[in-house]
C-alpha positions in Angstrom: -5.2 -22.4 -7.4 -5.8 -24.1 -11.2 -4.8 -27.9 -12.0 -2.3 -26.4 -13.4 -1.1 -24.1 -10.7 -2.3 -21.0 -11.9 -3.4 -18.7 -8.8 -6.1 -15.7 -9.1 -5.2 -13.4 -6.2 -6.2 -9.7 -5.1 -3.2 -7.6 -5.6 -3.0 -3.9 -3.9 -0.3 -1.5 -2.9 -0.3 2.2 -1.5 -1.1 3.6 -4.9 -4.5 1.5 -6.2 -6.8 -0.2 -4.2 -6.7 -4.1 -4.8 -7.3 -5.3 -8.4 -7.7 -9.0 -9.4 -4.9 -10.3 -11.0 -3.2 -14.0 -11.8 0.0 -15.6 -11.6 0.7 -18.0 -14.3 3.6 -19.9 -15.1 5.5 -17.5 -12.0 4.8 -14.6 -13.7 1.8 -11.9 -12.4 -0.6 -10.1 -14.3 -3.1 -7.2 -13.4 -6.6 -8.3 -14.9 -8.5 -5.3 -13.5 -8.3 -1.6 -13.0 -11.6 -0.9 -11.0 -10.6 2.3 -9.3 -9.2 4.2 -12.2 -11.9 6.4 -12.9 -12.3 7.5 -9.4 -8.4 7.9 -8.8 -7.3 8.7 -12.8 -6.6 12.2 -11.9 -5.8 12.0 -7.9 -2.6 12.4 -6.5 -2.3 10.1 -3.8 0.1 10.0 -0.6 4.0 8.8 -0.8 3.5 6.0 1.5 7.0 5.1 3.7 7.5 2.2 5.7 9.1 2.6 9.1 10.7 0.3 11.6 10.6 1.3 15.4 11.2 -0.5 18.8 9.1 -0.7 21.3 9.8 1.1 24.5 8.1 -1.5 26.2 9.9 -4.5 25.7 12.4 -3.4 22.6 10.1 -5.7 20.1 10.2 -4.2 16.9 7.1 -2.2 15.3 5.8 -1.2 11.9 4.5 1.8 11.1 4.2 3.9 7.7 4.0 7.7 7.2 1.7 8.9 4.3 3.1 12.2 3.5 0.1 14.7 1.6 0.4 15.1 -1.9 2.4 18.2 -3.0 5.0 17.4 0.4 7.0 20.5 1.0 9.3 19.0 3.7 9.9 23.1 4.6 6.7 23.1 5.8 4.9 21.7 9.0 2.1 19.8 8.7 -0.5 18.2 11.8 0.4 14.6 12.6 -2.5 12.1 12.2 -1.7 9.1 14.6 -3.9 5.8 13.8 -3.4 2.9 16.3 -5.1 -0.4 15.0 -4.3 -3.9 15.9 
């Protein structure tokens, strides 16, 4: 954070890999683009966020399915489960 209260920050989401960018005077700017070349012409994942309770004690959970690109929900596709934490 500036004197003057501008913040640099990385800023990411399930489409681009995190970018620098700044928020000044409450408004947010991306400064960089460094994975465009490598992901200019990829078709990435349609990332959903999902919200399930634990069978254990009922706390809730999040989780996100990445559906491939090209999704035909018609179709059946393998299940990739990844546990972190």
């Amino acid at each position: 954070v500036s004197n003057n209260g501008d913040i640099a920050f990385t800023l990411a989401d399930t489409q681009r890999p995190a970018d620098i960018a700044t928020i000044k005077r409450g408004k947010a700017e991306r400064l960089t683009s460094l994975n465009s070349d490598a992901l200019g012409d990829k078709q990435l994942a349609k990332v959903e966020e999902i919200w399930l309770k634990s069978s254990y004690d009922q706390l809730p959970i999040q989780g996100w399915i990445a559906y491939p690109p090209g999704f035909d929900k018609s179709k059946k596709y393998p299940l990739v489960l990844e546990i972190h934490g």
